[in-house]
N, C-alpha and C positions, 0 to 999 in steps of 0.2 A: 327879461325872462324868455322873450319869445329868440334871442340870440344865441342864448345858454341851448334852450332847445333844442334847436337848432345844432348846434358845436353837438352835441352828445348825438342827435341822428346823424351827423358826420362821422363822427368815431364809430360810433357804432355801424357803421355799412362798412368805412375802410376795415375795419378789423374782420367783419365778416368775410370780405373781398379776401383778403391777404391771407387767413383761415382756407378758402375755399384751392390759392395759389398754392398753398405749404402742401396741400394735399396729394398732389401732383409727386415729391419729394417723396411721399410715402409709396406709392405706387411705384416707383421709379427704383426703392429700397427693399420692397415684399417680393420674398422666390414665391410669388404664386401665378398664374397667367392672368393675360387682360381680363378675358370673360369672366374667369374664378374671382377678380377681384371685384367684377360690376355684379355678379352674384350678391356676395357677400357683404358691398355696401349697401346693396338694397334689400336684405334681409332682414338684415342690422339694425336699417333704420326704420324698417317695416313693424318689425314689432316694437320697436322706440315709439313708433307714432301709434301702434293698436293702445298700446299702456297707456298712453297720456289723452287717446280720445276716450278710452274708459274712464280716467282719472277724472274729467272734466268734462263727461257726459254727451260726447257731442255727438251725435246722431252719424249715423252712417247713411247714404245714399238709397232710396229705395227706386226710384225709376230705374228700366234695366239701362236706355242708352246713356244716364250718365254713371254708372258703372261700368260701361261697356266701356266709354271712352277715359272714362281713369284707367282702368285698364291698360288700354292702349298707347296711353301718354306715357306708364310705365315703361311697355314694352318699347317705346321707341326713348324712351330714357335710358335704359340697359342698352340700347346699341348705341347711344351716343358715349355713355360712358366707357364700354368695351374697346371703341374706337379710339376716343379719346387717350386711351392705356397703351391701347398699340402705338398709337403715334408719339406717345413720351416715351416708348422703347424704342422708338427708332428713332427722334431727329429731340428728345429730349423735353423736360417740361416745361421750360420758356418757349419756345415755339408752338410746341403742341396746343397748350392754353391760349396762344392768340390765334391759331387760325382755328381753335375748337370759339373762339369770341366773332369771326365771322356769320354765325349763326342770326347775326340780325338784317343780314343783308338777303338770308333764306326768308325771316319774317316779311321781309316787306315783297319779297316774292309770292310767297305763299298770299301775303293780302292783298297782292295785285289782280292776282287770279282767281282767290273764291271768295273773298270778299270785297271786292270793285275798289278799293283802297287806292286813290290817287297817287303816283309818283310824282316828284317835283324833277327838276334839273337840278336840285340842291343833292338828290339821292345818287341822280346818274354819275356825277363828279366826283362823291364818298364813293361810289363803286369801281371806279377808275382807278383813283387813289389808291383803294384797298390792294385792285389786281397790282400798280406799279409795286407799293408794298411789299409783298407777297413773293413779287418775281425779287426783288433788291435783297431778301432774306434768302432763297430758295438758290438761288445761281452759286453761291459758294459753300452750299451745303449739299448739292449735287456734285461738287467739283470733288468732295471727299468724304461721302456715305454712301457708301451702296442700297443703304437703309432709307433714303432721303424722299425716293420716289413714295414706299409705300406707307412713311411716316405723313407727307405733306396730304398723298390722298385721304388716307384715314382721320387726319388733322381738321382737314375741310368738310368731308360728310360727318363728322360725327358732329360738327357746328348744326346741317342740318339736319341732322336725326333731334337735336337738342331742340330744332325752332318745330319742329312736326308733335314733338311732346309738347312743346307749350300752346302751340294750338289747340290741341285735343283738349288740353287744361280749357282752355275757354270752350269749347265745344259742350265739356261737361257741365258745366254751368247757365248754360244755353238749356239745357234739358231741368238740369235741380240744381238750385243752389246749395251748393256742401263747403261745411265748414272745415278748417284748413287742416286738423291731425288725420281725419279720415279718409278726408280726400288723400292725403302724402302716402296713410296707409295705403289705401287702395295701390296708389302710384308703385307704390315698391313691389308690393303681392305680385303687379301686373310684370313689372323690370326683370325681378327675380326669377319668377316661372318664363319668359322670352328666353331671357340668358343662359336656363341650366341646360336646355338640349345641345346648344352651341358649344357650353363650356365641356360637354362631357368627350363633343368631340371633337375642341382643336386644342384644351388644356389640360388632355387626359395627363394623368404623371406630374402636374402642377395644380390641382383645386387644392388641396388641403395643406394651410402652411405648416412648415414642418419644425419650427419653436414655438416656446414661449412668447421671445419677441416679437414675431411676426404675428401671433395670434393678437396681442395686443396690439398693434400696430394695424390691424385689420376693424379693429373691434374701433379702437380711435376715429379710424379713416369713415366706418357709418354711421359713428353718432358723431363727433363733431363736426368733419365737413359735410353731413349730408343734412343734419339736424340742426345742431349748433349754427353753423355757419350761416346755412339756408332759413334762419328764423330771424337772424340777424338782419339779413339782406332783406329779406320780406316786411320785416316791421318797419322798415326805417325807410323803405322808397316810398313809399307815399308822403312823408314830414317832407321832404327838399323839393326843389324847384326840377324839373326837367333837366334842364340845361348842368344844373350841380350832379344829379344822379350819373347822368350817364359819365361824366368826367370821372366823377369818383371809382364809380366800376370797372374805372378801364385799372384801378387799382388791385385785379385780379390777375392780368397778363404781365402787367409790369414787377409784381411781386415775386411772380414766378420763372420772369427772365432774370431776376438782380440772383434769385435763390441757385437759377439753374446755372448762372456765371460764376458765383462766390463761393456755391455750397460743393456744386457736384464737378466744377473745372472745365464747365462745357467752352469750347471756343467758339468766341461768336465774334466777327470782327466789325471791323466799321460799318462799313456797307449794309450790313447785318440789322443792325443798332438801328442806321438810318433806315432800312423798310421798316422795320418793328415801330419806330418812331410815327413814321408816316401811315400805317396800318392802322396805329392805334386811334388818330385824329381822323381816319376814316370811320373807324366805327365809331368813333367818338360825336362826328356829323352825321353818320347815319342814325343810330342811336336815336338820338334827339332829335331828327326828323320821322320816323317810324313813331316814334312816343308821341309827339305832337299832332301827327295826322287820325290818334284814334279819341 
């Protein structure tokens, strides 16, 4: 039984992962701009989650700092998303999604410095790794994207905008413990209002999609990968082992380099393959050391 288990919390994170990968595809396919689209998922899924913490009663936050910091976790989720966007328009969303998966090498930064979080030698070497990585992807995507420079920048902070939101996430909790739809609400309310001043002024002529399709394709993109996907991943990491989690989730970059090679014709050559390769077993050893040290 305890195998079976087991097998279904596996399935059920890869699918999540691979869900959260496809989404990237969407973005990549919607005429609306980056910020319009990090708007919109977080709207989306904001009232998804107000509905279903009414549904199931679950108390919303009263102390103001952890409000304040769901909040904030929002707002630095909306630029990581926003970023994220930009970077799958410029160097595509198998890349984009692994150096937006760099985001753990921010955590263990972030917990080196405001919460005394010991580094190993095991992390400095996944650090290393990541950088050869990184350059082994990046040198022949410079060689023919003029887009490459401000795709890999965006790529990588919006990894840390993404580790700064998760912190906050604990921060809030540190104040009051809130239970998981209200807290997402909050998150999104917080994403969405960040995001609309930016969007109105670098995606003016692009916030409103202009089909059918796209509206659907929009409406898809914040409730399944923001909701769907994201309850997937959340239920099921706690059932595995450390060391299985973090392998399994590297099944989010890898989904989305097979989709961004097969689907959209991105070329991506050897050399390519091999940092992404080598990237992915850095964050895959960081990962699991970051997880292990808390």
């Amino acid at each position: 039984m305890k195998t079976s288990n087991q097998s279904v919390a596996m399935l059920g994170l890869v699918v999540g992962c691979v869900i959260f990968g496809m989404g990237s595809l969407i973005v990549a396919h919607v005429s609306v701009g980056s910020y319009a689209m990090a708007f919109w998922r977080l709207l989306i899924s904001s009232l998804v989650f107000l509905f279903l913490a009414k549904c199931y009663r679950q108390a919303f936050p009263t102390h103001p700092k952890a409000v304040l910091f769901a909040l904030l976790s929002g707002a630095a989720l909306g630029a990581d998303l926003a970023l994220w966007h930009e970077s799958i328009h410029a160097v595509g969303p198998g890349i984009s999604t692994l150096l937006n998966s760099l985001q753990i090498f921010f955590l263990a930064f972030i917990g080196f410095v405001f919460y005394q979080e010991k580094q190993t030698k095991f992390q400095l070497i996944s650090l290393v790794l990541a950088i050869i990585g990184v350059g082994l992807i990046a040198s022949p995507e410079f060689a023919h994207n003029i887009q490459a420079g401000w795709g890999f920048v965006s790529g990588i902070v919006s990894g840390a905008c993404l580790a700064v939101s998760m912190t906050w996430i604990r921060q809030t909790h540190q104040y009051q413990t809130v239970a998981i739809l209200p807290l997402m609400a909050l998150v999104g309310i917080g994403g969405a209002a960040a995001v609309a001043p930016v969007m109105w002024l670098v995606d003016a002529g692009r916030i409103m999609p202009t089909t059918w399709a796209d509206i659907g394709w929009i409406v898809v993109y914040g409730t399944l990968m923001q909701c769907v996907a994201w309850g997937l991943i959340a239920y099921n990491i706690p059932k595995l082992s450390l060391a299985l989690t973090g392998l399994l989730l590297l099944s989010e970059p890898v989904a989305a380099l097979v989709l961004d090679y097969f689907w959209l014709d991105k070329a991506i050559s050897g050399l390519q393959w091999g940092g992404a390769v080598l990237t992915m077993l850095a964050i895959y050893l960081g990962s699991l050391k970051a997880k292990s040290a808390h």
